[in-house]
N, C-alpha and C positions, 0 to 999 in steps of 0.2 A: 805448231801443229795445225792441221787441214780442218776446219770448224766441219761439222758434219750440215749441212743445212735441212734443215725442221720443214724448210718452203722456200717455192721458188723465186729466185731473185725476180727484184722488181724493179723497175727504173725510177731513177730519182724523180723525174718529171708528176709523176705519180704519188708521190710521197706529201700525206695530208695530216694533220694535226690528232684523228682522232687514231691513228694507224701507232703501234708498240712493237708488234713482236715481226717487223718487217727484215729482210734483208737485200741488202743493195753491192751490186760489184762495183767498184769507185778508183779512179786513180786520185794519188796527190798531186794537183796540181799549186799547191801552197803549203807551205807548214811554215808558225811563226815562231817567232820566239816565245819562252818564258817569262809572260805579265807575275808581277808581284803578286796579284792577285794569287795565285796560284792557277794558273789557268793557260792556255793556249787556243791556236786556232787551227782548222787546216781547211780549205777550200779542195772539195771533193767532186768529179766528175763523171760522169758517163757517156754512151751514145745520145742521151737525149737529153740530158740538162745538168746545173751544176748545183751546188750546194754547200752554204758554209758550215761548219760545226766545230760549236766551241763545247771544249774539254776542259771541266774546271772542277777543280778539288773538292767545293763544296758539296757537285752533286754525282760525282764519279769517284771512290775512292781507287779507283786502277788508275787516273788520269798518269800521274809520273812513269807506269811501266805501257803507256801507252805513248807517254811523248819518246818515249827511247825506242822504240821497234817500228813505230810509222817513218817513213823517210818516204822525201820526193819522190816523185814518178814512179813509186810502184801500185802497182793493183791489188789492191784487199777487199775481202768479201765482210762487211759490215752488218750486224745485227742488235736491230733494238736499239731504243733511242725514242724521244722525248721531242717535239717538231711543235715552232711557236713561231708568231709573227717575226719577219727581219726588221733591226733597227736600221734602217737606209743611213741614218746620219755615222754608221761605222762600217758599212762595206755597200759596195756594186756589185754583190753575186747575184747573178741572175737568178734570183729565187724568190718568191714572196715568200719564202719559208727560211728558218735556222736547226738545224739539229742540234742539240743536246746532246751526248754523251753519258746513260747514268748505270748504275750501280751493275745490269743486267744487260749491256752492250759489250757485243765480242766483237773481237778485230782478227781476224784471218790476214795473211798472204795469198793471192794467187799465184800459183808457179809458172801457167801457161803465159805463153805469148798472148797480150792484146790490142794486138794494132791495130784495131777498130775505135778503140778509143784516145781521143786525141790527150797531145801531153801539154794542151797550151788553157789557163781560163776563156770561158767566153769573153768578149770583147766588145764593148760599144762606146765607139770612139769620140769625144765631143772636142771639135776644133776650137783654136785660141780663141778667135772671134768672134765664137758663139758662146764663149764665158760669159757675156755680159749679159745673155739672157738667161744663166744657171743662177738656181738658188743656193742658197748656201746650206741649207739641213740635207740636199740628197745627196751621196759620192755619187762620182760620174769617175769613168775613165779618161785619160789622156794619152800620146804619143807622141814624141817628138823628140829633136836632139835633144840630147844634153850638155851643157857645158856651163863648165864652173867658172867664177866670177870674182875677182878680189871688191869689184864695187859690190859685190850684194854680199861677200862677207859683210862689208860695213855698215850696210843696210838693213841686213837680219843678224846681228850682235847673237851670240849667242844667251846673251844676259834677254835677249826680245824673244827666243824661239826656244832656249834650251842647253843645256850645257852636249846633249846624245844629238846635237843635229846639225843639217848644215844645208844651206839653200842653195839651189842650182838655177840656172833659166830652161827652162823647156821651150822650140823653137817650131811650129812647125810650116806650111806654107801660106797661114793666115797672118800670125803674129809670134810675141813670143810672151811668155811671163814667170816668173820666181817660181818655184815649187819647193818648199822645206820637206825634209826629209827626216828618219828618226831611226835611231840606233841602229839594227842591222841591216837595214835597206842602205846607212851611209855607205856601209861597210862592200855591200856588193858594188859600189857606184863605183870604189876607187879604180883608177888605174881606165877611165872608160871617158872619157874627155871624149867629146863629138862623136858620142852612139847612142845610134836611135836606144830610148827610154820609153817601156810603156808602162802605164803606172795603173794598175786594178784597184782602183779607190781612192781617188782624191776628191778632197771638198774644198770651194769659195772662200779667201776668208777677205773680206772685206774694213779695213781700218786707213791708213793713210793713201797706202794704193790695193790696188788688187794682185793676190796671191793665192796660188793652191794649196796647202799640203796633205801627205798622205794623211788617211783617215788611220786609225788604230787597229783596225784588219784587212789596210789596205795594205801593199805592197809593190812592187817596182821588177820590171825583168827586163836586164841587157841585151840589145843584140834580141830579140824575140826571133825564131822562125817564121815570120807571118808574113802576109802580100801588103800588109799597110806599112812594114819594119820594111821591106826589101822597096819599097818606092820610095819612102821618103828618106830611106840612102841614097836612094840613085839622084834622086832631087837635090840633096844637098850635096853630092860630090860636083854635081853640075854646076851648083850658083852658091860656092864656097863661102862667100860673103853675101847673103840677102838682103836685099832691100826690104825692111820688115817695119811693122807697127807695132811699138808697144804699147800694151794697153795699163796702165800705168794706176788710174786713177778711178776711185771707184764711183761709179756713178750714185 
């Protein structure tokens, strides 16, 4: 049913810590899976900024009849909600803020068309080569090819990374390096051998060599619609084999 709204939508960009009884129009631009915790994620956008908000049993008891009716790329009119600093060490949403989810947050549908607002997360993109001046507590984003590897199977064991995961190389016109991957992001990867990969939250991990992987509300999109996905196609169909650096070992 169509929430009646009490006040006018307000843009995420906007949306401050002491602010309760707000309401915001938002597409999914993310929905994850079901943590044990009992809990979820969805990364939400509008024309002016984006926003992560976690849904978790402990402080939303609707959380379960709200992971079944949010779905991708649609527009819902969101109200009420709980807004506290982001932990950087688990997502790159462009927000210094996280929404909360609690007891007194409604989720609408919008029915109308809104192609005013985009269907992709914001994006800020850090090259292979400039890993070595990334820290390892903040996610940052990546893009580049993907392709899978029988040497880094043997490399990242899954007894080393996990029984739900599997490490790829990500390539792009600097260098290339490992990025591990985790349950359902494996899942969207299959079948995608040498396609541009852009990955919304990845973090440094630094032990024998240097590695990425996804952070815990990060996640991964094949084939993006975007002008950095559509060059570094073009780039790679041009120079099928690169001459590349790997950057290997951590300083």
């Amino acid at each position: 049913a169509k929430m009646s709204l009490s006040k006018d939508v307000v843009p995420i960009s906007t949306l401050r810590p002491m602010d309760f009884g707000f309401t915001i129009r938002a597409r999914v631009v993310h929905k994850s899976s079901i943590h044990k915790e009992y809990m979820f994620s969805v990364v939400l956008r509008d024309e002016s900024a984006e926003i992560n908000a976690m849904v978790m049993g402990s402080r939303c008891d609707k959380w379960k009849r709200f992971y079944e009716i949010i779905e991708l790329d649609k527009v819902y009119y969101i109200s009420h909600g709980s807004l506290d600093k982001v932990n950087r060490k688990y997502t790159s949403v462009e927000n210094e803020y996280e929404l909360y989810f609690d007891i007194l947050t409604n989720v609408s549908l919008r029915c109308e068309d809104t192609p005013q607002i985009p269907t992709l997360p914001f994006f800020k993109f850090v090259e292979v080569a400039d890993l070595l001046r990334t820290d390892q507590v903040t996610a940052i984003d990546i893009i580049g090819i993907g392709k899978c590897s029988e040497e880094l199977k043997k490399r990242f064991p899954r007894s080393k990374t996990g029984k739900n995961a599997t490490t790829i190389w990500i390539t792009d016109r600097t260098g290339r390096i490992p990025l591990t991957l985790y349950g359902d992001q494996v899942e969207r990867l299959k079948g995608t051998d040498d396609e541009v990969v852009a990955v919304k939250g990845a973090r440094l991990v630094r032990s024998d060599e240097l590695s990425l992987k996804v952070c815990r509300w990060g996640h991964i999109l094949v084939k993006p619609d975007a002008p950095e996905a559509h060059s570094l196609r073009s780039w790679w169909l041009r120079k099928k084999q690169p001459e590349i650096t790997s950057f290997f070992k951590a300083k």
